[in-house]
C-alpha positions in Angstrom: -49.8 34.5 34.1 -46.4 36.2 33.2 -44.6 33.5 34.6 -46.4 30.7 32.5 -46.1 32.7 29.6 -42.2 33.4 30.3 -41.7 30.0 30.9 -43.4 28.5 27.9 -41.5 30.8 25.7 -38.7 29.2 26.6 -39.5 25.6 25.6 -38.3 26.0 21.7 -34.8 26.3 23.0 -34.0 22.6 23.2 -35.6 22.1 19.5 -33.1 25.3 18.6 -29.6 23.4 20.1 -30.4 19.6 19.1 -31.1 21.5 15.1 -27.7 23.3 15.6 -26.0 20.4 16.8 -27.2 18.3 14.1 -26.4 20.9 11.4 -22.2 21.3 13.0 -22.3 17.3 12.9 -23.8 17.5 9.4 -21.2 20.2 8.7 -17.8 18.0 10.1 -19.0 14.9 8.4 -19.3 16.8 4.8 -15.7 17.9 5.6 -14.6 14.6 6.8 -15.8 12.9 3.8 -13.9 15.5 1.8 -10.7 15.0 3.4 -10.9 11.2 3.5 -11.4 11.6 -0.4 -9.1 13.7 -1.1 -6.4 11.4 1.2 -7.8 7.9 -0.5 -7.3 9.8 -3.9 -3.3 10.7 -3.5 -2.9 7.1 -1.7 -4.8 4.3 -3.8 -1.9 3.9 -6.4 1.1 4.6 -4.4 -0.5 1.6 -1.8 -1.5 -0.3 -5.0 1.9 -0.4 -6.3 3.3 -1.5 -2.6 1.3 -4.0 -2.6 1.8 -5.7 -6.0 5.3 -5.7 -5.8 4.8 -8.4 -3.0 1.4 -10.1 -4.9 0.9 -10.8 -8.5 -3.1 -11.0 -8.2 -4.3 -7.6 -9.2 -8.1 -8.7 -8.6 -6.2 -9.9 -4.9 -4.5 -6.4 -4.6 -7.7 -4.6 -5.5 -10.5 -6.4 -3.6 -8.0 -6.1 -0.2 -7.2 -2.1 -0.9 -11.1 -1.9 -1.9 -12.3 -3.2 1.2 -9.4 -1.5 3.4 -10.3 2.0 2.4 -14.2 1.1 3.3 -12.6 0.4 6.4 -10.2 3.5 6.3 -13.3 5.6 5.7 -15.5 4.6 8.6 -12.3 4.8 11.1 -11.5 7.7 10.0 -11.8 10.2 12.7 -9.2 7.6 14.7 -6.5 7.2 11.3 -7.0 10.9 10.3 -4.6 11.7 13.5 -1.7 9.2 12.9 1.3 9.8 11.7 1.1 7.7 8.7 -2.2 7.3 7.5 -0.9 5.5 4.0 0.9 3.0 7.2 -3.0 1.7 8.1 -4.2 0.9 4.7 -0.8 -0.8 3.6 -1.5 -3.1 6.6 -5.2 -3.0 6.8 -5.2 -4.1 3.0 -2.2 -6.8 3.1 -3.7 -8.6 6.3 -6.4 -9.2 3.8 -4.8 -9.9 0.5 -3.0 -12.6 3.6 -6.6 -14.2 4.6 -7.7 -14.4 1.1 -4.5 -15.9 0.1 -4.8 -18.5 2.8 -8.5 -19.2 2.0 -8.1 -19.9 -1.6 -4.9 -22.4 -0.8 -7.4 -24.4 1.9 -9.7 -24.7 -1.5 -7.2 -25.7 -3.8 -6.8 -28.9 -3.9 -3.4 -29.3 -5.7 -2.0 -25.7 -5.5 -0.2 -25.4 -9.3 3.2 -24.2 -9.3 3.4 -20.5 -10.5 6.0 -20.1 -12.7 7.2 -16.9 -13.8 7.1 -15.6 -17.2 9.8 -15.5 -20.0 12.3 -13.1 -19.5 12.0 -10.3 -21.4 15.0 -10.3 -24.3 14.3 -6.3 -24.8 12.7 -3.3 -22.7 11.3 -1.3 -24.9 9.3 1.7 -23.0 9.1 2.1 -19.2 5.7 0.5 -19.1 7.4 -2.9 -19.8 10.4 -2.0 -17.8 7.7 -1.6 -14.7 6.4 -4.5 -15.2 9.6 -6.4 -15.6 10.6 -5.4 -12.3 7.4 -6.1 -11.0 8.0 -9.8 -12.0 11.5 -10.2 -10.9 9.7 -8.9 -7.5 7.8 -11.5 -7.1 10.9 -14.2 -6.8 11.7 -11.8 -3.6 10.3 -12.7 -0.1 7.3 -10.7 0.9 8.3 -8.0 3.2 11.7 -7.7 0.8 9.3 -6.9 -2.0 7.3 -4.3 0.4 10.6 -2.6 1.5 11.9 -2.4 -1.9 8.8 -0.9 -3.6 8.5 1.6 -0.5 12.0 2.8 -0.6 11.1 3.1 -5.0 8.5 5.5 -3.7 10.1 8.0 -1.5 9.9 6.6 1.8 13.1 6.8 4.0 14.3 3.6 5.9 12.5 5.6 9.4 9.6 6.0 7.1 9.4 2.1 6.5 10.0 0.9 9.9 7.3 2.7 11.1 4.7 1.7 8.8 5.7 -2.2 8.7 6.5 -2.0 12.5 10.1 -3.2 12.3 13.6 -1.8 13.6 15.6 0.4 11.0 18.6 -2.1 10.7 16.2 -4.5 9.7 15.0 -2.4 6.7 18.6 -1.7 5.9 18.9 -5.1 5.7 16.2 -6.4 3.6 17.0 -3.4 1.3 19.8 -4.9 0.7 18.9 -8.4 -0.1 16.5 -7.3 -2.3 18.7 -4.8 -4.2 21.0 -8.3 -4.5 18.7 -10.6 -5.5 17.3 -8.4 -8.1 20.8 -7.4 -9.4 21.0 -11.7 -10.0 17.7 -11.7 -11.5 18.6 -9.1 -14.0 21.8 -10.6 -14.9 19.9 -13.7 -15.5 17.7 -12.7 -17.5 21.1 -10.8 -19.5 20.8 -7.6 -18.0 24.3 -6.5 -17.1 25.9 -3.3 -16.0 29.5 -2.0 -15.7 29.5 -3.0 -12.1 28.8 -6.3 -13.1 31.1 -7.1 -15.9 33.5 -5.4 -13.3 32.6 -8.2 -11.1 32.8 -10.9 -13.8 36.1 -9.7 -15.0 35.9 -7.4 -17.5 33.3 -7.1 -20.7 33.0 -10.2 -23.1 34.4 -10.0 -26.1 32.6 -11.8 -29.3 32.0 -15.7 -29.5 
């Protein structure tokens, strides 16, 4: 009888671990879901601004970075251990501003030419000046754009290759371009420096 009794006291111990495993699962997702916050929090903007230096469609940009953090948030556990989280979402969210891109040229029928806006005779505030340069980005190629605007927001040329997957001289090298091209734009658009005038031959006097 001691034995019965002995062994059926023992049966609420599986009840006991499957509620403690459920409350230390309970416990790691509330902190997960913390941490993934707090990361999508410090990230959204930086990747927003990434991404519209090299797309001018902010509904694009924010329906792709929208849908990437989803993503981001349900891989988490995986992303929370690489090197460059920001890296993912950058690429998670431009492969989709890509597919959306593609899918609304197969439904165009004529595609109309976008031209870009009037230069601006003036800058007035930094607001304007942002989005100055955010225009003159978008007469640069793509991945120019995205090496620019990541090299505007601290990253280091290593920093870059690693998220967009390329070598380090080729970073160097589309730095470059777009650091020329946008010089052109901006003396263009009557923007000039003292390098430039250098360049030109001296300052212009008075017509």
């Amino acid at each position: 009888m001691m034995g019965v009794e002995g062994t059926a006291a023992l049966t609420p111990q599986p009840v006991d671990s499957e509620a403690a495993r459920r409350a230390e699962a309970a416990r790691l997702k509330a902190e997960h879901d913390k941490e993934f916050a707090a990361f999508a929090e410090g990230s959204y903007h930086t990747v927003e601004r990434i991404l519209r230096a090299a797309c001018r469609d902010r509904e694009v940009v924010e329906d792709a970075l929208n849908e990437a953090y989803l993503h981001g948030r349900v891989q988490w556990l995986k992303i929370r251990t690489y090197r460059e989280p920001t890296g993912w979402v950058i690429i998670t969210a431009r492969y989709k501003i890509l597919k959306e891109l593609q899918r609304r040229q197969r439904e165009a029928a004529v595609a109309p030419e976008d031209l870009p806006p009037a230069p601006h005779t003036d800058i007035a505030d930094a607001w304007e000046a942002q989005e100055t340069l955010r225009t003159w980005l978008h007469h640069l190629p793509p991945r120019h754009a995205e090496v620019f605007q990541l090299s505007r927001e601290g990253y280091s040329n290593q920093d870059i290759a690693r998220v967009l997957g390329l070598a380090e001289t080729s970073i160097r090298s589309y730095k470059q371009a777009a650091k020329k091209r946008l010089r052109e734009l901006a003396e263009e658009a009557g923007y000039t420096d003292s390098e430039s005038r250098r360049r030109q031959g001296g300052s212009r006097g008075p017509r």
